[in-house]
PDB file of the backbone (N, CA, C, O) and the ligand in Angstrom, with CONECT records:
HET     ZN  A 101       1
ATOM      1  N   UNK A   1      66.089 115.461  71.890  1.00  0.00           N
ATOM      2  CA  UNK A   1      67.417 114.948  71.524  1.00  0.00           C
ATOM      3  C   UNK A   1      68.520 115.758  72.195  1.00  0.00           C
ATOM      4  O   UNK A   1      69.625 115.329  72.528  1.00  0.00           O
ATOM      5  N   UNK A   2      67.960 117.229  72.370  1.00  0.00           N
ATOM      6  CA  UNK A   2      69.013 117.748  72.841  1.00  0.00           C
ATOM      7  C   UNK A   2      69.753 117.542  74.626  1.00  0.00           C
ATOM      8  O   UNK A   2      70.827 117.532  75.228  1.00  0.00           O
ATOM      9  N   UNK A   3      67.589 117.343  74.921  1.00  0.00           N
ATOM     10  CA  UNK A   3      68.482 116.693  76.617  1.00  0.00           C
ATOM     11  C   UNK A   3      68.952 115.369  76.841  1.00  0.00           C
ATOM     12  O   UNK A   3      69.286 115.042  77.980  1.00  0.00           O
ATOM     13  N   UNK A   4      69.030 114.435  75.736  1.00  0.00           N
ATOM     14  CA  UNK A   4      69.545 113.519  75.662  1.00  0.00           C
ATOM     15  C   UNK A   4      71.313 112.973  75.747  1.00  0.00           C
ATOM     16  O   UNK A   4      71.892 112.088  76.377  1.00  0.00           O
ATOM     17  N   UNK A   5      71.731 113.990  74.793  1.00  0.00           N
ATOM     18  CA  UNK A   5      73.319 114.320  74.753  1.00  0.00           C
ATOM     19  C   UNK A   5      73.121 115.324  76.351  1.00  0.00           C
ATOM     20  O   UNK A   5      73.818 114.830  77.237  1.00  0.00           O
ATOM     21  N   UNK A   6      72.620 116.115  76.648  1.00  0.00           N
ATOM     22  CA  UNK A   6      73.217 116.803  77.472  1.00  0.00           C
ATOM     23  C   UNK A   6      73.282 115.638  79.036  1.00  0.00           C
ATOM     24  O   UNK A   6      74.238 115.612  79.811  1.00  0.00           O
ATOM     25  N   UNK A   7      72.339 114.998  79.136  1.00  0.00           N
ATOM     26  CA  UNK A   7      72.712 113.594  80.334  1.00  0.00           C
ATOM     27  C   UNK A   7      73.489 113.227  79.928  1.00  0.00           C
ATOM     28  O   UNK A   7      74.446 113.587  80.614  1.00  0.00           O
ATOM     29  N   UNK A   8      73.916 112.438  78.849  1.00  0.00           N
ATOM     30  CA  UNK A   8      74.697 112.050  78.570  1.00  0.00           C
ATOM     31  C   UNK A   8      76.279 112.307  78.613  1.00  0.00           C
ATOM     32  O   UNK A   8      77.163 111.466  78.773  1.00  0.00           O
ATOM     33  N   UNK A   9      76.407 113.738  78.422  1.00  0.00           N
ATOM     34  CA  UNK A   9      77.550 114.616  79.403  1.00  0.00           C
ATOM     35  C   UNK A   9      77.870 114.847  80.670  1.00  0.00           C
ATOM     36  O   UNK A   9      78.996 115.198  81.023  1.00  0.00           O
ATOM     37  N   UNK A  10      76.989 114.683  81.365  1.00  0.00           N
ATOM     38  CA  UNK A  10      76.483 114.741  82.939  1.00  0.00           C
ATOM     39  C   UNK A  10      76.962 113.626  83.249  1.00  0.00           C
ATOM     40  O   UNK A  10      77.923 113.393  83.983  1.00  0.00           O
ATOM     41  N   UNK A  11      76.117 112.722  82.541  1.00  0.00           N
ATOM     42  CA  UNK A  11      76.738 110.944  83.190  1.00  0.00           C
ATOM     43  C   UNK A  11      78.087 110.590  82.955  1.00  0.00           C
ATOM     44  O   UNK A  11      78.695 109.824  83.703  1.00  0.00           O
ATOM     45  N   UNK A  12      78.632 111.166  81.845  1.00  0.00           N
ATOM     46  CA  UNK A  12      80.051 110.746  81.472  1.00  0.00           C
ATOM     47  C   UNK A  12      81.068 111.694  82.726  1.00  0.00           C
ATOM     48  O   UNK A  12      82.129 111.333  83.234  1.00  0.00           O
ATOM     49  N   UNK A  13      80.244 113.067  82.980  1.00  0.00           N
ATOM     50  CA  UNK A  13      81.151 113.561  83.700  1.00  0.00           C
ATOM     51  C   UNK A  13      81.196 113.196  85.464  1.00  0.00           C
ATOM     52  O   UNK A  13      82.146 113.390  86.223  1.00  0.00           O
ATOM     53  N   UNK A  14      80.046 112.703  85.745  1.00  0.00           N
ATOM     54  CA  UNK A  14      80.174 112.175  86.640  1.00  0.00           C
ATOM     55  C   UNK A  14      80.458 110.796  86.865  1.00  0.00           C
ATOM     56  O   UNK A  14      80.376 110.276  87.977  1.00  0.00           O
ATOM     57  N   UNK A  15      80.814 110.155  85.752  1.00  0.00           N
ATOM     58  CA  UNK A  15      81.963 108.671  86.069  1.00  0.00           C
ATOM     59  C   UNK A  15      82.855 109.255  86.068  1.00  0.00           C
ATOM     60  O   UNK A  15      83.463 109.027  87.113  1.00  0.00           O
ATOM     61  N   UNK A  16      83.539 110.194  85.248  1.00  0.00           N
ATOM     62  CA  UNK A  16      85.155 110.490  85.357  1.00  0.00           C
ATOM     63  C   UNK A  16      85.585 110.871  86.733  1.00  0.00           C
ATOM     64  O   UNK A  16      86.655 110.567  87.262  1.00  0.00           O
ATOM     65  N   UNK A  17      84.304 111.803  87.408  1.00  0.00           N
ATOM     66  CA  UNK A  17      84.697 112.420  88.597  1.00  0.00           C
ATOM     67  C   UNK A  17      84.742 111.544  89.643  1.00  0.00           C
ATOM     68  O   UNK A  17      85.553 111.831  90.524  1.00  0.00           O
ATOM     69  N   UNK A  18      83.887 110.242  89.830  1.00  0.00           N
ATOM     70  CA  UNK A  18      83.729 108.679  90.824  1.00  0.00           C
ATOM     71  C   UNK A  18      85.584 108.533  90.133  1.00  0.00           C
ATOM     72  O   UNK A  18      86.552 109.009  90.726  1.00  0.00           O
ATOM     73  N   UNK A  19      85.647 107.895  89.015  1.00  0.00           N
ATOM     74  CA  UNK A  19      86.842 107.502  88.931  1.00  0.00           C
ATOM     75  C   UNK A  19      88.366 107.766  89.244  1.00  0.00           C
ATOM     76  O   UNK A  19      89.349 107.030  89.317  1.00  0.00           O
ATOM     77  N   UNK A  20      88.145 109.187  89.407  1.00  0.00           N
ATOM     78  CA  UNK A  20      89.308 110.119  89.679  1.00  0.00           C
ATOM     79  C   UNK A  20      89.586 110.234  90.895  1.00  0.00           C
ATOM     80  O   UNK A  20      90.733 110.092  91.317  1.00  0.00           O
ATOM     81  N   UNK A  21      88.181 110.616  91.926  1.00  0.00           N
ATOM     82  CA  UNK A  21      88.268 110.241  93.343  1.00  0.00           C
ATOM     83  C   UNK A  21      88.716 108.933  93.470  1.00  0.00           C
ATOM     84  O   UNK A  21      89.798 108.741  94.025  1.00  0.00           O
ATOM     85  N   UNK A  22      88.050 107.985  93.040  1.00  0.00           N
ATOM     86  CA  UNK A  22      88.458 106.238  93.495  1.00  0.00           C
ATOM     87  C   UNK A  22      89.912 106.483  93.501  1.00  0.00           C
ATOM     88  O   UNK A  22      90.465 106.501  94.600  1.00  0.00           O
ATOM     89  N   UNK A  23      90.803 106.725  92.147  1.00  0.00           N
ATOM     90  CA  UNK A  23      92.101 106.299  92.399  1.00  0.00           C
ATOM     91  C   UNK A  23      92.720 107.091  92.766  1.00  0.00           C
ATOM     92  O   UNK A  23      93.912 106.913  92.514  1.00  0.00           O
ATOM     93  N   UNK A  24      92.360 108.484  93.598  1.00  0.00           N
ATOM     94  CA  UNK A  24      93.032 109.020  94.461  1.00  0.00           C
ATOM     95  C   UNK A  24      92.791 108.346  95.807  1.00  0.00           C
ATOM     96  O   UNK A  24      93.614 108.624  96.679  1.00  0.00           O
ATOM     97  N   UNK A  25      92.314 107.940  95.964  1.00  0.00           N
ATOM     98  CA  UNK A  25      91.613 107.340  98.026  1.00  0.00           C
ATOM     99  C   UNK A  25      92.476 106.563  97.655  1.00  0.00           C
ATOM    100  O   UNK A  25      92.997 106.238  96.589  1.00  0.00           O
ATOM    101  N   UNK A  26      92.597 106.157  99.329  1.00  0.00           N
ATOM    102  CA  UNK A  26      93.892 105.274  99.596  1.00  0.00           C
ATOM    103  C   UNK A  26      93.033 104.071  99.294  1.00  0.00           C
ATOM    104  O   UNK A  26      91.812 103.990  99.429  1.00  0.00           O
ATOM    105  N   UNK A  27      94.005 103.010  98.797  1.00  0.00           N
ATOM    106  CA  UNK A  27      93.280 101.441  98.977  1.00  0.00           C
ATOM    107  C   UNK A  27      92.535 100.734 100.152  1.00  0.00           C
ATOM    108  O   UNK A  27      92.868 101.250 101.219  1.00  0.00           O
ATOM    109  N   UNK A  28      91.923 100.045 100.253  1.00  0.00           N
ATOM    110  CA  UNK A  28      91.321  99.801 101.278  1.00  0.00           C
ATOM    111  C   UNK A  28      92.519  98.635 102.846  1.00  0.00           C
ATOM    112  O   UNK A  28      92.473  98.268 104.020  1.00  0.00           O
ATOM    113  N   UNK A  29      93.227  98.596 101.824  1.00  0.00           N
ATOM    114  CA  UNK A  29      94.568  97.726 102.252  1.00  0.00           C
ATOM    115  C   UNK A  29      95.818  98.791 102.583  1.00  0.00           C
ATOM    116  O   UNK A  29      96.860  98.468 102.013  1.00  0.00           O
ATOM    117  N   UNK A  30      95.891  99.827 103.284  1.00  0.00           N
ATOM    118  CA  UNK A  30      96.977 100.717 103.602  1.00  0.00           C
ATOM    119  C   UNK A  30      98.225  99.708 103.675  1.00  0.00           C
ATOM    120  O   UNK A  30      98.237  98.786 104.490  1.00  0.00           O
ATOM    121  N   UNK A  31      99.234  99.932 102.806  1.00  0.00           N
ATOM    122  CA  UNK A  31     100.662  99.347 102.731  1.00  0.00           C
ATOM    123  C   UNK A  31     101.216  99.273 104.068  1.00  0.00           C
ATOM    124  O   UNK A  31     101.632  98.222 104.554  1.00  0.00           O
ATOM    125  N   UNK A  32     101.221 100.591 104.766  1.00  0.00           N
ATOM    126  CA  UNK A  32     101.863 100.687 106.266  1.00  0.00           C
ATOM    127  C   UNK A  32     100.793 100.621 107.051  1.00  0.00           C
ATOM    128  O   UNK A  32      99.755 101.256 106.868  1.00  0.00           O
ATOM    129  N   UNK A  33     101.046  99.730 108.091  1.00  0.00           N
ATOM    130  CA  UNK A  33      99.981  99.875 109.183  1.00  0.00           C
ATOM    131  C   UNK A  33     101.114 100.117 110.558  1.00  0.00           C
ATOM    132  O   UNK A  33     102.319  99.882 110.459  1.00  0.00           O
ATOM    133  N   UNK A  34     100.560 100.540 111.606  1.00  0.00           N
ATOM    134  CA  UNK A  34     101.373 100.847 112.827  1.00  0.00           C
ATOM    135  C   UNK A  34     100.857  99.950 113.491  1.00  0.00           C
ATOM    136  O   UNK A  34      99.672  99.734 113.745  1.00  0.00           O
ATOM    137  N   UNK A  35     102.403  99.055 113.974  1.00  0.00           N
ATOM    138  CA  UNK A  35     102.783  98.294 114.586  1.00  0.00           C
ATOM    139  C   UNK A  35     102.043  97.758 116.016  1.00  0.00           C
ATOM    140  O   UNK A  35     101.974  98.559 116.948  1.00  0.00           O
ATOM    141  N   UNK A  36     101.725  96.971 116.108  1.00  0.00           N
ATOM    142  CA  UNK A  36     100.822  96.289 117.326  1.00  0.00           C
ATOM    143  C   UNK A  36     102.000  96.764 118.538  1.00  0.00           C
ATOM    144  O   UNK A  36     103.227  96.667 118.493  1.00  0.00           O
ATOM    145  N   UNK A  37     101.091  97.319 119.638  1.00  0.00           N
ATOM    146  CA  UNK A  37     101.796  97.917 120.640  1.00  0.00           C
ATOM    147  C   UNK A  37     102.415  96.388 121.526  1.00  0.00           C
ATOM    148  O   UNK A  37     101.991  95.254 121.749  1.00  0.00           O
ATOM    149  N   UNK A  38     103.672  97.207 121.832  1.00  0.00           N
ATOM    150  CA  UNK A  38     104.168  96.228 122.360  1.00  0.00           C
ATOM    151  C   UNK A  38     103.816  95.063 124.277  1.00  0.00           C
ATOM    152  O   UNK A  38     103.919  95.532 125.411  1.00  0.00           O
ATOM    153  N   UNK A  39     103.593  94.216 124.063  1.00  0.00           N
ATOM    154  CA  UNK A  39     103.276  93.643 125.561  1.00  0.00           C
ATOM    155  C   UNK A  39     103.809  94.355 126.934  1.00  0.00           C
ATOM    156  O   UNK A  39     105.010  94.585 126.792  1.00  0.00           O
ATOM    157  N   UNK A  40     103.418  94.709 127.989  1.00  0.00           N
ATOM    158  CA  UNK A  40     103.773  95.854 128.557  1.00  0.00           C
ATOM    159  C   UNK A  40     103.522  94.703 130.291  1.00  0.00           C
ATOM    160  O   UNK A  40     102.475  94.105 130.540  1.00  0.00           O
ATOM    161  N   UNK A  41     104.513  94.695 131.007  1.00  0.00           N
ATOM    162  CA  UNK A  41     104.410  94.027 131.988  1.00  0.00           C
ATOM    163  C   UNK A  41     103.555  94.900 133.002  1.00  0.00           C
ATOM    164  O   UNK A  41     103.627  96.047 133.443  1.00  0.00           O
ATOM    165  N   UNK A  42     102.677  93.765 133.165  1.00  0.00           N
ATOM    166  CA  UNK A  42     101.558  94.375 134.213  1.00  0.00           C
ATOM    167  C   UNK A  42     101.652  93.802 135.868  1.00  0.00           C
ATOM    168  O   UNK A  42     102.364  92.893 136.295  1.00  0.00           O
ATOM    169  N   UNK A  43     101.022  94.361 136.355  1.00  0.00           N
ATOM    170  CA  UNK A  43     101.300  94.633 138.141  1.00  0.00           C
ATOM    171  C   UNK A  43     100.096  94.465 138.371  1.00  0.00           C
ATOM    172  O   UNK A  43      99.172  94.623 137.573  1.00  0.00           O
ATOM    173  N   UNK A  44     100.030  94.095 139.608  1.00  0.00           N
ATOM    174  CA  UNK A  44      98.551  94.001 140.430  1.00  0.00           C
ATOM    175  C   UNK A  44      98.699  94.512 141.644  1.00  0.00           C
ATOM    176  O   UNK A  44      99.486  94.127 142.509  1.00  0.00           O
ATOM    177  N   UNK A  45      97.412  95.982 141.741  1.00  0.00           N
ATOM    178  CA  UNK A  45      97.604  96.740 143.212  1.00  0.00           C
ATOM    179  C   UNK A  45      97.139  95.801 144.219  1.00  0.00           C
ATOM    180  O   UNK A  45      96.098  95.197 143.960  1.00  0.00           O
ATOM    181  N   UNK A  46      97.741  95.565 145.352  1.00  0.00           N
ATOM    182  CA  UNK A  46      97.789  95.332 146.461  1.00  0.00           C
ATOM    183  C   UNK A  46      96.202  95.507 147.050  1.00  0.00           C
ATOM    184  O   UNK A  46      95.383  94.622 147.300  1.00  0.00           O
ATOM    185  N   UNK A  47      96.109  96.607 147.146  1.00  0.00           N
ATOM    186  CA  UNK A  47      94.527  96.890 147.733  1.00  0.00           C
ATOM    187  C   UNK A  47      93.575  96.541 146.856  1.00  0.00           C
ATOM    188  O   UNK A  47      93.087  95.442 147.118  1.00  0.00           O
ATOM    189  N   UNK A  48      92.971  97.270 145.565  1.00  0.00           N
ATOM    190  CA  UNK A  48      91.970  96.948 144.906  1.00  0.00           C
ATOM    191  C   UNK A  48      92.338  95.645 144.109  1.00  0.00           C
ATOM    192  O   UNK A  48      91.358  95.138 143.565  1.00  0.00           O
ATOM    193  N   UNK A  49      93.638  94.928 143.899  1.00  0.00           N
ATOM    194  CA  UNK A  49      93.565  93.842 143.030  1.00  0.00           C
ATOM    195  C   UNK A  49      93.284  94.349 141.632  1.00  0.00           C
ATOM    196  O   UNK A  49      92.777  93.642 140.760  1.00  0.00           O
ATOM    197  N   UNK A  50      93.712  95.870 141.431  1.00  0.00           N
ATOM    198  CA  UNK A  50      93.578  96.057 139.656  1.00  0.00           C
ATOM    199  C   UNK A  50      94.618  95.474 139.253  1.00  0.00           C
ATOM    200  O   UNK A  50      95.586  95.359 140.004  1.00  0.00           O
ATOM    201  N   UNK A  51      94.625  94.995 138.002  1.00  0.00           N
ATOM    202  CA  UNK A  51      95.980  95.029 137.057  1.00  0.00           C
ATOM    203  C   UNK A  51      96.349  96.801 136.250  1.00  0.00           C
ATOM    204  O   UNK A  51      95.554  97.722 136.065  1.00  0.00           O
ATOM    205  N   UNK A  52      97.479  96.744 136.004  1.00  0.00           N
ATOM    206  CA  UNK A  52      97.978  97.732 135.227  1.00  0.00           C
ATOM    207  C   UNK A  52      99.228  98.290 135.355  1.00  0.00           C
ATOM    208  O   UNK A  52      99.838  98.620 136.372  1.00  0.00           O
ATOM    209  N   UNK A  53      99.677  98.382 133.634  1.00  0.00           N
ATOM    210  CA  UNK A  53     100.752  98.583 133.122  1.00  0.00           C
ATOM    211  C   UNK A  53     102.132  99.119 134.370  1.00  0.00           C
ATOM    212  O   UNK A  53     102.024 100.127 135.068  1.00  0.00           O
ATOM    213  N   UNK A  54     103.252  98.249 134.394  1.00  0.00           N
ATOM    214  CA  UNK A  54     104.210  98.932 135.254  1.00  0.00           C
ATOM    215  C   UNK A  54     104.444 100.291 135.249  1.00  0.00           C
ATOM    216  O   UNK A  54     104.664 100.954 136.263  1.00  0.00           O
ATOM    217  N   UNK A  55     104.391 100.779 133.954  1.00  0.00           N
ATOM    218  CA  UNK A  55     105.118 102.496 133.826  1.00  0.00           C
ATOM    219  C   UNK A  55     103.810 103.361 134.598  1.00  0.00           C
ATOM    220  O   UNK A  55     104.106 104.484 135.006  1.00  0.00           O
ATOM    221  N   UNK A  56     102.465 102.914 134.800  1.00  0.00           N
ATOM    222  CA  UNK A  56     101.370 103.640 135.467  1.00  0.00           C
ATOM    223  C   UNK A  56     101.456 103.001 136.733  1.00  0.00           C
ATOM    224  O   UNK A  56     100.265 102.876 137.017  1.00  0.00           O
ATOM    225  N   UNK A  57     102.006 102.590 137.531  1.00  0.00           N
ATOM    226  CA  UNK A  57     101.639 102.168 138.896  1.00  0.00           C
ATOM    227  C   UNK A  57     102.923 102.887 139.894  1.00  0.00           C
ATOM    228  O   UNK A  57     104.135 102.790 139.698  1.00  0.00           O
ATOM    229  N   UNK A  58     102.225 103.618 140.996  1.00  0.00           N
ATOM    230  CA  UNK A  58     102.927 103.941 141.864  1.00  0.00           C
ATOM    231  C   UNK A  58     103.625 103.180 142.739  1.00  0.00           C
ATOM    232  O   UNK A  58     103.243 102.174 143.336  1.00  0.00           O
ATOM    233  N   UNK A  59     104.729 103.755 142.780  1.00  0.00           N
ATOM    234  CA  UNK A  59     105.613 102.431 143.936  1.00  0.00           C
ATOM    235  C   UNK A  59     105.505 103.314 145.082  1.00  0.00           C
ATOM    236  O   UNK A  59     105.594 104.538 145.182  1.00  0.00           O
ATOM    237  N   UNK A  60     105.229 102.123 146.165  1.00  0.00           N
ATOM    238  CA  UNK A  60     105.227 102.733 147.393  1.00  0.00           C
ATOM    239  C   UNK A  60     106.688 102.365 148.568  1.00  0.00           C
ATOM    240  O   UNK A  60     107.753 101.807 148.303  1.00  0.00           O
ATOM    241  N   UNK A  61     106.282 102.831 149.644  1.00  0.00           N
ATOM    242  CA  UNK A  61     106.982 103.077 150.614  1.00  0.00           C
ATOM    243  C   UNK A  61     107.458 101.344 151.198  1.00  0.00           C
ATOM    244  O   UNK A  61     108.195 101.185 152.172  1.00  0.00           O
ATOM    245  N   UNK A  62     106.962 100.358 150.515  1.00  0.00           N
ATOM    246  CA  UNK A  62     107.281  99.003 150.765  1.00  0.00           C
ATOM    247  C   UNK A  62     107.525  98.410 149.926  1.00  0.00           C
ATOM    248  O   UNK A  62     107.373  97.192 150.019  1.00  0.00           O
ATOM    249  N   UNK A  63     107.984  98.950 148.792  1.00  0.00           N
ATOM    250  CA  UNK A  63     108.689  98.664 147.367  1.00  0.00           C
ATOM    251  C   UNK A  63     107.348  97.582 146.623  1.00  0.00           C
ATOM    252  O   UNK A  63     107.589  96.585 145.941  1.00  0.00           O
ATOM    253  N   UNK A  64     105.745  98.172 147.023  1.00  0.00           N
ATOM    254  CA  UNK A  64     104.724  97.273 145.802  1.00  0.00           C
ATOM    255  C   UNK A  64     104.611  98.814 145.429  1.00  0.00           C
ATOM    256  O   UNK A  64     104.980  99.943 145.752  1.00  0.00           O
ATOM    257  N   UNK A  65     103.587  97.839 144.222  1.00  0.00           N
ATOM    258  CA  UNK A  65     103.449  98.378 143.201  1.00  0.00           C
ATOM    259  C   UNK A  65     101.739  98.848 143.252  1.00  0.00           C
ATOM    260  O   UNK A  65     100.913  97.993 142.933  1.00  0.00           O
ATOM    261  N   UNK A  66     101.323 100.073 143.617  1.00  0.00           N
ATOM    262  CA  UNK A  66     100.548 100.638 143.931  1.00  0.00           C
ATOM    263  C   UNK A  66      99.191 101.007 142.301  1.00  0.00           C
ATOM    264  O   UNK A  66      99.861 101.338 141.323  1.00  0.00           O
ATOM    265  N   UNK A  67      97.800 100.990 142.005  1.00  0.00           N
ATOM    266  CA  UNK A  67      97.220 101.890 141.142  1.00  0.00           C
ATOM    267  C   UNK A  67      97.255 103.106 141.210  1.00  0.00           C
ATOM    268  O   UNK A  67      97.089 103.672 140.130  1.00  0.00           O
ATOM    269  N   UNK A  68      97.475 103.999 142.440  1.00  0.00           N
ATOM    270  CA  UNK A  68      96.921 105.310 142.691  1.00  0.00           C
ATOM    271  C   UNK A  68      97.073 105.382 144.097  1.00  0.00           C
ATOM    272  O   UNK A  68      97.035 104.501 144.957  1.00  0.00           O
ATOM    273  N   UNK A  69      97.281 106.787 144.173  1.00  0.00           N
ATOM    274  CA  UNK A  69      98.068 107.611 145.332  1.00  0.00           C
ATOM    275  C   UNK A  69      97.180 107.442 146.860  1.00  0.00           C
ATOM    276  O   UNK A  69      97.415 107.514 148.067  1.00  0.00           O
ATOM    277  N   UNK A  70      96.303 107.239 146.161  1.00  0.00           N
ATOM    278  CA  UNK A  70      94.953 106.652 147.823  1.00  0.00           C
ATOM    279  C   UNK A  70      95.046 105.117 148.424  1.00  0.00           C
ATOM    280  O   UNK A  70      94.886 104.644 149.549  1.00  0.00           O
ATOM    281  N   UNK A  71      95.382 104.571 147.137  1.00  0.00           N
ATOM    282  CA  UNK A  71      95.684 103.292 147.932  1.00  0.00           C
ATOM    283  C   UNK A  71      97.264 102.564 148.263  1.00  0.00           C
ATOM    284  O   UNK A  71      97.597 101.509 148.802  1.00  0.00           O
ATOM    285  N   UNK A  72      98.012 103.695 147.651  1.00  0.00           N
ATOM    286  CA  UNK A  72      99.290 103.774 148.321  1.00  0.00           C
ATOM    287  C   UNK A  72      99.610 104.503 149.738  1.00  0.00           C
ATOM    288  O   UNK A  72     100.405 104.248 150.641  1.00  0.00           O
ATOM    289  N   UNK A  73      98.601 105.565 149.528  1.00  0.00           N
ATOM    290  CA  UNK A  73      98.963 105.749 151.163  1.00  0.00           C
ATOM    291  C   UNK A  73      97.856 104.914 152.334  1.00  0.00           C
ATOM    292  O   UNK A  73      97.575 105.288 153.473  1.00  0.00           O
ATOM    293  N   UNK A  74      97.309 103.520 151.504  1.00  0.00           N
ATOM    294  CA  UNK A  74      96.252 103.582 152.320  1.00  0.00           C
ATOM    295  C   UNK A  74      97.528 101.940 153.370  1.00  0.00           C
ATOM    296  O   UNK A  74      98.467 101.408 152.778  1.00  0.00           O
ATOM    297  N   UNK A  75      97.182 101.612 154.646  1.00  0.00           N
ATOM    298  CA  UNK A  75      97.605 101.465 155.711  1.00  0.00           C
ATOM    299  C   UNK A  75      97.856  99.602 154.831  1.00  0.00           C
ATOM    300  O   UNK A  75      98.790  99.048 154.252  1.00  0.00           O
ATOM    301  N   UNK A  76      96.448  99.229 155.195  1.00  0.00           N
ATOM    302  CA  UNK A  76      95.492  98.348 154.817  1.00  0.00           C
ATOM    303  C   UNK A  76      94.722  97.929 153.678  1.00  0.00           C
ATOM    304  O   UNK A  76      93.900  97.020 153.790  1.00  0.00           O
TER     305      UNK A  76
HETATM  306 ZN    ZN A 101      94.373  99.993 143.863  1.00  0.00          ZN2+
END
């Protein structure tokens, strides 16, 4: 009887402790979420035909719009 009450303390204390965690964790639904990044005008290098973002593309010496410094200086 006696290890009976004593689970029985155990179990009670470990729902309180599930319960206490639960309603501390955030909901599974965060109130604020960060904002979907905004559409970003994209470019296409000249040589390889990549796309990518204007603010990452090198401008070259013939006013395009370059991926990277090898195929901006490249001729062809
Ligand atoms: Zn390229």
């Amino acid at each position: 009887m006696k290890y009976l009450i004593l689970l029985l303390v155990v179990l009670a204390a470990v729902w309180f402790w599930r319960k206490g965690r639960d309603a501390g964790a955030p909901r599974a639904k965060p109130a604020k979420k960060a904002p979907p990044p905004l559409p970003q005008d994209m470019v296409q290098c000249p040589v390889c035909h990549v796309h990518l973002p204007r603010a990452d593309a090198l401008p070259g010496p013939d006013g395009q719009l370059y991926c990277c410094v090898e195929h901006r200086s490249r001729k062809d």
